[in-house]
N, C-alpha and C positions, 0 to 999 in steps of 0.2 A: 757486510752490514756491521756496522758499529755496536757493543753493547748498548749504545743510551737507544738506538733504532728497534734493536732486538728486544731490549724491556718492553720499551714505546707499544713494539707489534703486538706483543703477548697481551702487552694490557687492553689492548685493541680489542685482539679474539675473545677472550674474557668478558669484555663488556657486552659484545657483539653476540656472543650466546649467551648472556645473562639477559640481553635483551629478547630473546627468541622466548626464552620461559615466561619473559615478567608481561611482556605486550600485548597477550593473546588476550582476543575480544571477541565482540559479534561486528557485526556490519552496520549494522542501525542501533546500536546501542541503548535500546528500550529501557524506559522503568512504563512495570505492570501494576495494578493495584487485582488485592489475592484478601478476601474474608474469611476470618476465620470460620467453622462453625463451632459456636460455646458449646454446642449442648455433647460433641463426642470430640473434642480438641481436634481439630485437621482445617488443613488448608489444602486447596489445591491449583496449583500451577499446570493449564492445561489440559483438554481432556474432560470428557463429559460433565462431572462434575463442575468444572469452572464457570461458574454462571456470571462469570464478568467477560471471561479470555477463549472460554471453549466455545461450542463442545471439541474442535478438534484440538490435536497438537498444536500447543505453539510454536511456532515456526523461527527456529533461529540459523543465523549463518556466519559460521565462522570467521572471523578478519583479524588477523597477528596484530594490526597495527588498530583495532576498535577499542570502542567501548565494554566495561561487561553490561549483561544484564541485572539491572535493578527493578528487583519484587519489591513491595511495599503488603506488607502482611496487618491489615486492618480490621476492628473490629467491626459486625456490621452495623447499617445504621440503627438499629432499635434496641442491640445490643452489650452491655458491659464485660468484662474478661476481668478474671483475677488470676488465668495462668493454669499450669499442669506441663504435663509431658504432650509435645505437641506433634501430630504425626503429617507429615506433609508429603504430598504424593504429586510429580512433575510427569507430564508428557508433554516430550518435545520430539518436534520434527527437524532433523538435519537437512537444511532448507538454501547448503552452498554446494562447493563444489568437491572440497576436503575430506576424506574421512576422517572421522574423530577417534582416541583411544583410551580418552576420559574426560573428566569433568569436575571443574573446581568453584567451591563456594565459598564465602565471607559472610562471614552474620555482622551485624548493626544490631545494639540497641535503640531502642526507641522508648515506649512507655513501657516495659519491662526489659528487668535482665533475664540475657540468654546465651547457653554455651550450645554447642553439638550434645547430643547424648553418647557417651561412651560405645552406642552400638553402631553410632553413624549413622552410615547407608544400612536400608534393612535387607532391600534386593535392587538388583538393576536387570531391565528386560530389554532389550530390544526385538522391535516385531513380534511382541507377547511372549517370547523366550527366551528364558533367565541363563545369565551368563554369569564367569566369574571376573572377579576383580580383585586388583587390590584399593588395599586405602587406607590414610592417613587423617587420623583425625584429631585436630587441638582446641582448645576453648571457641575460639574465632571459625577456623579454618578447615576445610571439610575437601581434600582431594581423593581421586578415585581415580585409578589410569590401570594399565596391564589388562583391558579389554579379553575376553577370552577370543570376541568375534568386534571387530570395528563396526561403529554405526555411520553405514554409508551414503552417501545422498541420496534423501526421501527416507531414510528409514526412522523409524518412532523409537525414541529413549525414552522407557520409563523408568522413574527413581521415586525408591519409599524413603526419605529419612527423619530422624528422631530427633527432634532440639528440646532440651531440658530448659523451665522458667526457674532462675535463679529467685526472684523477689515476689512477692506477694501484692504485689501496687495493683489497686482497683482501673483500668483501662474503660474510660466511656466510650458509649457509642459512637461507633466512624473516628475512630481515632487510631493512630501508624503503629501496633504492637511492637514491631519488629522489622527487620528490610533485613537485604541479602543479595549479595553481589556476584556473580555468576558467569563463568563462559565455556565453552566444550577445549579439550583439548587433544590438539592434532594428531596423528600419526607421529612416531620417530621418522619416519621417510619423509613425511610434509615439514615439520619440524628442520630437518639435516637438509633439505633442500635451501628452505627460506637462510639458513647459515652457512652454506655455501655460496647462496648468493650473495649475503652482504657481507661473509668474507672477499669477494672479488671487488666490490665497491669498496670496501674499506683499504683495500691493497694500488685500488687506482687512485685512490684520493693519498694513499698515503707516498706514493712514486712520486704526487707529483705536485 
């Protein structure tokens, strides 16, 4: 094999698992609509309280090549918001085939600014028992992976976490505070499988 072949391939694998991280989605690639409640800041994505989306887990299913999930975090109709520390509580059902070993979020502004709270994630449970993790959290961007126990098909993820309002803007009623982009992420073994695979595609496309 030629150096110009040999760069060619490397940059190939490269791309080829830079695309295994960057791809991951759901299957149906949903946007939810999620109210706030003013009078104690919280939102909830799934699960009894969700009086739009519950009462059970919202059901998502992993897909490398989807959509993510888009929350729309709205004030309600009769309601105004001017903001605070906002505590937002997820229950989801792992509703594919994949185990998952974490889960990655992206905030949107909308009618207020807003970063992660420096505490992130408060707790993660699956099947009501709290597991450990890690996590990385930046203004935007909110991952959690290093699972203690995988959430494995049918099993319920629940997630506490903390989003800080940067601005003081008055929010009317029924109107988008905020959104958040959302998908679970695989197993390393699910993960190294799906790039073994399109390393084999990338190797017969590249023969021939």
């Amino acid at each position: 094999m030629t150096a110009t072949k040999t760069h060619a391939l490397g940059i190939g694998i490269v791309l080829m698992f830079s695309g295994v991280a960057l791809s991951q989605g759901t299957a149906l690639g949903p946007t939810t609509q999620h109210e706030i409640e003013v009078q104690n800041d919280r939102a909830y994505a799934g699960g009894a309280n969700d009086t739009i989306n519950g009462p059970s887990p919202y059901p998502i299913d992993l897909d490398f090549s989807g959509q993510p999930w888009t929350k729309q975090i709205n004030t309600p109709p009769t309601a105004s918001y001017t903001g605070g520390l906002v505590d937002i509580f997820e229950s989801i059902t792992n509703a594919g085939t994949e185990p998952w070993n974490g889960w990655h979020e992206e905030l949107f502004a909308g009618g207020l600014g807003v970063g992660w709270n420096n505490s992130g994630v408060v707790s993660v449970q699956v099947n009501g028992s709290s597991i450990s993790y890690d996590q990385t959290v930046t203004v935007a961007g909110l991952s959690i992976d290093g699972f203690s126990r995988p959430v494995l098909p049918g099993d319920t993820l629940e997630l506490h976490k903390r989003i800080d309002i940067f601005t003081d803007n008055v929010v009317g009623p029924g109107q988008t505070l905020f959104s958040m982009e959302q998908f679970p992420i695989p197993e390393p073994a699910s993960a190294a499988m799906l790039a073994v695979l399109g390393l084999g595609l990338f190797l017969m496309a590249y023969r021939g």
